[in-house]
C-alpha positions as CSV (number, residue, x, y, z in Angstrom):
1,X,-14.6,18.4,57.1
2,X,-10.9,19.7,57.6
3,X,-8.3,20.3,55.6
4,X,-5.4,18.6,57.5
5,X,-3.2,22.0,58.1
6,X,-2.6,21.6,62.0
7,X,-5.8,23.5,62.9
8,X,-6.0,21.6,66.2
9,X,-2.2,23.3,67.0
10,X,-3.7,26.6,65.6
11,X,-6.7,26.4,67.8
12,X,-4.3,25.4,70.9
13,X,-1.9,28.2,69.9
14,X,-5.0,30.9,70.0
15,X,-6.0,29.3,73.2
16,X,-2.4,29.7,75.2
17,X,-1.9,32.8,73.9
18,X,-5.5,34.2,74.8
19,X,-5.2,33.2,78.2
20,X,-1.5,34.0,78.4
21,X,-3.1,38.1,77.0
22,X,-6.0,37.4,79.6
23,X,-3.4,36.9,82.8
24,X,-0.9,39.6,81.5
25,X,1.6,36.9,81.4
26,X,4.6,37.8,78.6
27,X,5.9,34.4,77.4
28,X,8.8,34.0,74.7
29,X,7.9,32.4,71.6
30,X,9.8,29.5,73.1
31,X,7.9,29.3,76.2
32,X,4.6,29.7,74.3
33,X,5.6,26.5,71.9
34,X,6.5,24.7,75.0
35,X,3.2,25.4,77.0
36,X,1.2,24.6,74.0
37,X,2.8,21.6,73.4
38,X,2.1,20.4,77.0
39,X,-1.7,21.3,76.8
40,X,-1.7,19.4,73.0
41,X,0.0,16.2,74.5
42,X,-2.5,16.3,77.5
43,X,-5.1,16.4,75.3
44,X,-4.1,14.0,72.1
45,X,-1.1,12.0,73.4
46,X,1.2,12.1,70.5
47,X,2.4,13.8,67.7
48,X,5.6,15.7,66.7
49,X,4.6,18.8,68.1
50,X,5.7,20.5,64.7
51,X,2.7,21.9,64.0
52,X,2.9,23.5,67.5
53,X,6.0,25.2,66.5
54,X,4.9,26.2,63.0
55,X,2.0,28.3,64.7
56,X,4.2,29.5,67.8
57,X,6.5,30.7,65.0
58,X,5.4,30.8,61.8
59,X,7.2,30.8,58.3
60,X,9.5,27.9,57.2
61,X,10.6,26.2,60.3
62,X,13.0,23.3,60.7
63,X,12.3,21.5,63.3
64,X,13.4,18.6,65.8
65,X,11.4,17.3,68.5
66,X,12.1,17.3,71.8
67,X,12.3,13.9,74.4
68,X,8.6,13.2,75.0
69,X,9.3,10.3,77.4
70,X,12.0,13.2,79.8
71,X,9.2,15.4,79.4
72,X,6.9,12.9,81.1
73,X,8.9,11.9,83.9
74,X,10.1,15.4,84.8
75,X,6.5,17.1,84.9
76,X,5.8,15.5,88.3
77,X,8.5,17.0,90.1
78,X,8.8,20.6,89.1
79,X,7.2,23.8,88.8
80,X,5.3,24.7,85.4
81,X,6.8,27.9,85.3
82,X,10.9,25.8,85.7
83,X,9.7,23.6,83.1
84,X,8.7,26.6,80.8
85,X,12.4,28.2,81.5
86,X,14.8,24.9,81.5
87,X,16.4,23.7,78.0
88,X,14.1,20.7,76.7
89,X,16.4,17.3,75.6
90,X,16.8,17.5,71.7
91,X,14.5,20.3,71.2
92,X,15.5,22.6,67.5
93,X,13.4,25.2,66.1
94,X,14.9,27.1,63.3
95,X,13.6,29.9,61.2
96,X,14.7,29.2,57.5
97,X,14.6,31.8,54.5
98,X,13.4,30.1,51.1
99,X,15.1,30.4,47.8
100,X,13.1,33.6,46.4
101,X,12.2,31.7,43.2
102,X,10.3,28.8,45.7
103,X,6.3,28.2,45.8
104,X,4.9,26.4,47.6
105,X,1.3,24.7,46.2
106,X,-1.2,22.6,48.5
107,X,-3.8,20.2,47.1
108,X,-6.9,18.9,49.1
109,X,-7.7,15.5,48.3
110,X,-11.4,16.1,50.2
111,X,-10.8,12.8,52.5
112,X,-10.0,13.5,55.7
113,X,-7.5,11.8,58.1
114,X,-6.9,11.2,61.5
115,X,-3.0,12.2,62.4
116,X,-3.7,9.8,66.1
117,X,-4.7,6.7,64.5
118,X,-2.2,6.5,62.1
119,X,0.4,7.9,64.8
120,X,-0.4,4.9,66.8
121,X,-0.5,2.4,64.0
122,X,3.4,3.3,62.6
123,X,3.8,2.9,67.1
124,X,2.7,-0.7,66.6
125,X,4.9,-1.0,63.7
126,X,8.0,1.0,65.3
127,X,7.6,-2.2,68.3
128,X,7.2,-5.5,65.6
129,X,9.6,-4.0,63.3
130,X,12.7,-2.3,65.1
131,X,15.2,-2.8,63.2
132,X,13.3,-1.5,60.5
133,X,12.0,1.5,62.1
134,X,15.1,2.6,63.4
135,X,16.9,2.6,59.5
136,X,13.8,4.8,58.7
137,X,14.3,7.1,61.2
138,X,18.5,7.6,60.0
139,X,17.1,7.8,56.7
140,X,14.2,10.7,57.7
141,X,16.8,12.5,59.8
142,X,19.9,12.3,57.1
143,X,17.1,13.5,54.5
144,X,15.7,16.6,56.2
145,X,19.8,17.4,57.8
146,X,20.8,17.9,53.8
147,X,16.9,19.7,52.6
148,X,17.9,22.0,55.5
149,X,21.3,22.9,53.9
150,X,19.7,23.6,51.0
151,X,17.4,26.1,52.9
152,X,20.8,27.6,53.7
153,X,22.9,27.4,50.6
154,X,19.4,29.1,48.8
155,X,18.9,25.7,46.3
156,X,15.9,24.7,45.0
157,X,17.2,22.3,43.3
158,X,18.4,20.9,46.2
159,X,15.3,21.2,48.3
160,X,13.4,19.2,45.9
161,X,15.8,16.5,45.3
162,X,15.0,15.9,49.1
163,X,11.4,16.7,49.4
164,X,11.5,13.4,46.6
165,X,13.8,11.4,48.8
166,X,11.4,12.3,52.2
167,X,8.8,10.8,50.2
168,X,10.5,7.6,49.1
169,X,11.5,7.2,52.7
170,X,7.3,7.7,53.5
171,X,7.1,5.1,50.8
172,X,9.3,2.0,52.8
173,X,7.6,3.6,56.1
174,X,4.6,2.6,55.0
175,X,5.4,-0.8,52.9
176,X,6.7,-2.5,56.5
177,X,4.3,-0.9,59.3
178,X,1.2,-2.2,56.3
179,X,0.0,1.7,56.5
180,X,-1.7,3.5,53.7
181,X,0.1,6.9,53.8
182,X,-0.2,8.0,50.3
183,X,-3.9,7.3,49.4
184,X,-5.1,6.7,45.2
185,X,-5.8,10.7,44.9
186,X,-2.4,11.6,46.8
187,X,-0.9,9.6,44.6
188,X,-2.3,11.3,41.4
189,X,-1.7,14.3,42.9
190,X,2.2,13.9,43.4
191,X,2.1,12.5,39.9
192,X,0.5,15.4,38.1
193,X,3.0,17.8,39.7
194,X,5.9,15.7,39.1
195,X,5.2,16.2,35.6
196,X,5.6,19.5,35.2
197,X,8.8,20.0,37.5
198,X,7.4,19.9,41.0
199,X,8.4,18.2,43.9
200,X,5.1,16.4,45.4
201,X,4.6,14.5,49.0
202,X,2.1,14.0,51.6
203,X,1.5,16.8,54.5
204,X,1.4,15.4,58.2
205,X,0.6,12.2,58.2
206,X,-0.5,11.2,55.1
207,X,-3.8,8.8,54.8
208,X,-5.9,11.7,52.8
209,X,-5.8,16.0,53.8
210,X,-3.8,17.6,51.9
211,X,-0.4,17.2,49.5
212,X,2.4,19.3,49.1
213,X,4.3,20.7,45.9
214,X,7.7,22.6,45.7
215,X,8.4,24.3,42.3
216,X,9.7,27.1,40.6
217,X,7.9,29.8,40.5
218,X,8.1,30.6,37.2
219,X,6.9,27.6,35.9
220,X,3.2,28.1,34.5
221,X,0.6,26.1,37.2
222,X,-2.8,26.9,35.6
223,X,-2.8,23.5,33.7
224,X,-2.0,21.8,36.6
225,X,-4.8,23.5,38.8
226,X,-6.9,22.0,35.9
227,X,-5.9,19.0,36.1
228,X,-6.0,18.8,39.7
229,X,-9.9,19.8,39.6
230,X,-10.4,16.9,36.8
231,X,-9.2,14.3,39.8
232,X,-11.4,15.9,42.7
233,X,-8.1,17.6,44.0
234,X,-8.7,20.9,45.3
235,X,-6.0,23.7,45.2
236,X,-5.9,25.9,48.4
237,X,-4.9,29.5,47.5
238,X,-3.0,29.6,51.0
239,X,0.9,30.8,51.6
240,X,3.2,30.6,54.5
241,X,2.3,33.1,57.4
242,X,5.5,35.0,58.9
243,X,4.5,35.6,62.7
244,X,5.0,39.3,63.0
């Protein structure tokens, strides 16, 4: 079983940096995300790569991907080591400082899911549906542009507002490419926490793993861990690592 946290990047992660320790080879954090995310595309083929950057860097990362399909056509004609040191096309990692009053609370529905099969499912969709694929993508990117000002501004309130709107936006994702993101027990899950002031949504790619909740800290949680346990939703005592 797995939880659905991006062990596969944290495992790839351990790997480059091992080897990088192994050949005395001093690599920026930058150059360590971008090697990484060159040995996780060889080996799955998609992805977002911000899972990669979340273990490169750690804490609360926003992130932007870079151009998969310049990647692909440039590898063949230059040097690992030029790749590693030229700027990659629309490629953002920033390191983001939460409100102090901000937790973060993860639920494990048990059922796991495979981030590659649903990747390439919303693919199929992205080529029958364009039109709709491409307002989704305005929407995803408009959505996270203003949750990331409220990173900067210090607003909970703010963050949450858009944590819900990502989700709605997962919701119509899912309604045209016929794809079961948010599964019965996600559902609940958002539901429960929704009631009590929290901000709920899926983690990576939805289908099962994990969920996600945003609240205020000083709002009591012990009757929602309780009720998370009477729905076979498991709370993981985790928090975010900051990278020394």
């Amino acid at each position: 079983k797995k939880y659905g946290l991006g062990s596969s990047a944290a495992v790839t992660v351990a790997t480059v940096k091992a080897l990088c320790a192994f050949y005395e080879l001093s690599l920026s954090n930058d150059q360590l995300y971008k090697l990484a995310a060159i040995a996780h595309l060889d080996v799955q083929g998609n992805g977002s790569l911000g899972d990669i950057a979340a273990s490169v860097f750690g804490g609360w990362v926003a992130y932007r991907s870079f151009d998969k399909q310049w990647l692909a056509d440039i590898r063949p004609t230059v040097s690992l080591t030029e790749l590693l040191e030229m700027p990659w096309p629309s490629l953002s990692i920033e390191l983001l400082t939460p409100p102090a009053e901000l937790s973060l609370l993860i639920g494990w529905t048990g059922s796991p899911a495979s981030t590659s099969h649903l990747v390439d499912k919303i693919a199929l969709a992205k080529t029958e549906r364009q039109a709709d694929y491409q307002n989704f993508l305005a929407a995803s990117k408009a959505c996270l542009e203003a949750m990331v000002e409220g990173f900067r501004r210090n607003d909970l309130a703010q963050i949450q507002a858009e944590l819900r709107h990502n989700r709605a936006i997962l919701q119509d994702l899912a309604h045209f490419s016929h794809v079961a993101i948010e599964t019965p027990i996600l559902l609940k899950m958002g539901a429960l926490a929704e009631a009590i002031g929290g901000a709920a949504k899926t983690s990576g790619a939805g289908g099962g793993d994990c969920g996600i909740v945003i609240i205020d800290r000083a709002i009591e949680t012990e009757a929602l861990f309780e009720q998370w346990r009477a729905n076979q939703i498991e709370r993981l005592n985790l928090a975010v690592h900051l990278v020394d």
